[in-house]
N, C-alpha and C positions, 0 to 999 in steps of 0.2 A: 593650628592651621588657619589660616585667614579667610575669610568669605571668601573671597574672589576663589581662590583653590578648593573651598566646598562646592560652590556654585559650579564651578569646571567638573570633577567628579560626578555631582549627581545629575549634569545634563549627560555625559560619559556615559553614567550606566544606562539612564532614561534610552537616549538613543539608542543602545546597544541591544536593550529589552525588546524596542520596538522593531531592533531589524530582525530579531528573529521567526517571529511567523514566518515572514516572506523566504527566508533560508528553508524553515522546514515545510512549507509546502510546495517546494521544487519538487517536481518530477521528469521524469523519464519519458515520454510519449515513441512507444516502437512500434514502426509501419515496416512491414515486409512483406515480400511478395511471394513466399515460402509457408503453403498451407501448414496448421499446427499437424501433428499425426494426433488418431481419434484418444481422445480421452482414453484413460485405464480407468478398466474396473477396480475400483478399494474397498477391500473388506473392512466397513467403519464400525468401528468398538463398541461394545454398549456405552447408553448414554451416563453421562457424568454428570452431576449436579453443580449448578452453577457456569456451564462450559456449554460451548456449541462448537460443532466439529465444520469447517470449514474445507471441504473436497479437494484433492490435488488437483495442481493446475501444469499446463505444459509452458515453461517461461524460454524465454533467448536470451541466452550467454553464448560467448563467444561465437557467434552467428551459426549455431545451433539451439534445433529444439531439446530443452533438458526439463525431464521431469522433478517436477518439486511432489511430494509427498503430502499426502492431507495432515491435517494437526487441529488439538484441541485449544480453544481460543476462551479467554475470560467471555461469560455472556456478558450483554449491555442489555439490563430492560428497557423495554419500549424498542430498541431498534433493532433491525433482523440485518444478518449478512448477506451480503449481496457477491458471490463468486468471482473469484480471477476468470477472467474467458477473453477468446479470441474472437475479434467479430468481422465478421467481411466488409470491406467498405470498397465497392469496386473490383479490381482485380489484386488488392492490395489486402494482408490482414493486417489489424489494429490490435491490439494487446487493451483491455482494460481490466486494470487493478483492483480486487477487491477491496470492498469498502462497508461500510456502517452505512445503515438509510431505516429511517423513520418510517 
């Protein structure tokens, strides 16, 4: 293969590496003006080594509220979970995604 066609390739993949971040951290931001219904109570399992149990959360699919179920998630030391919840902003609710935080 001749340089120029190497040179093409590995800017090819270079760029293609670099567009990824920005693909995966798109999200979803959903505002509704349709209170969540109250949390369910979950009977959470004993604890697991290695693992934190992350609470069900109430999400919108198809422009209803549907419950997701809680689930056992790998730990990350040092950082604690921070819960899926609905927050009011106005007369509108706001969905925010759980996440990892220091």
């Amino acid at each position: 293969m001749k340089a120029t066609g190497k040179a093409f390739l590995l800017s090819l993949a270079m760029g293609a590496s670099a567009a990824l971040p920005t693909v995966a951290s798109a999200g979803v931001a959903v505002d509704i003006e349709v209170a969540p219904p109250p949390v369910r109570v979950e009977t959470v399992p004993p604890p697991r080594g290695g693992y934190i149990w992350a609470p069900g959360y109430w999400a919108w699919r198809g422009g209803a509220h549907v419950w997701v179920p809680g689930r056992w998630m790998h730990e990350r030391r040092g950082w604690r979970w921070v819960p899926d919840a609905w927050v009011q902003v106005g007369p509108r609710w706001h969905y925010r995604r759980g996440h990892w935080e220091r």
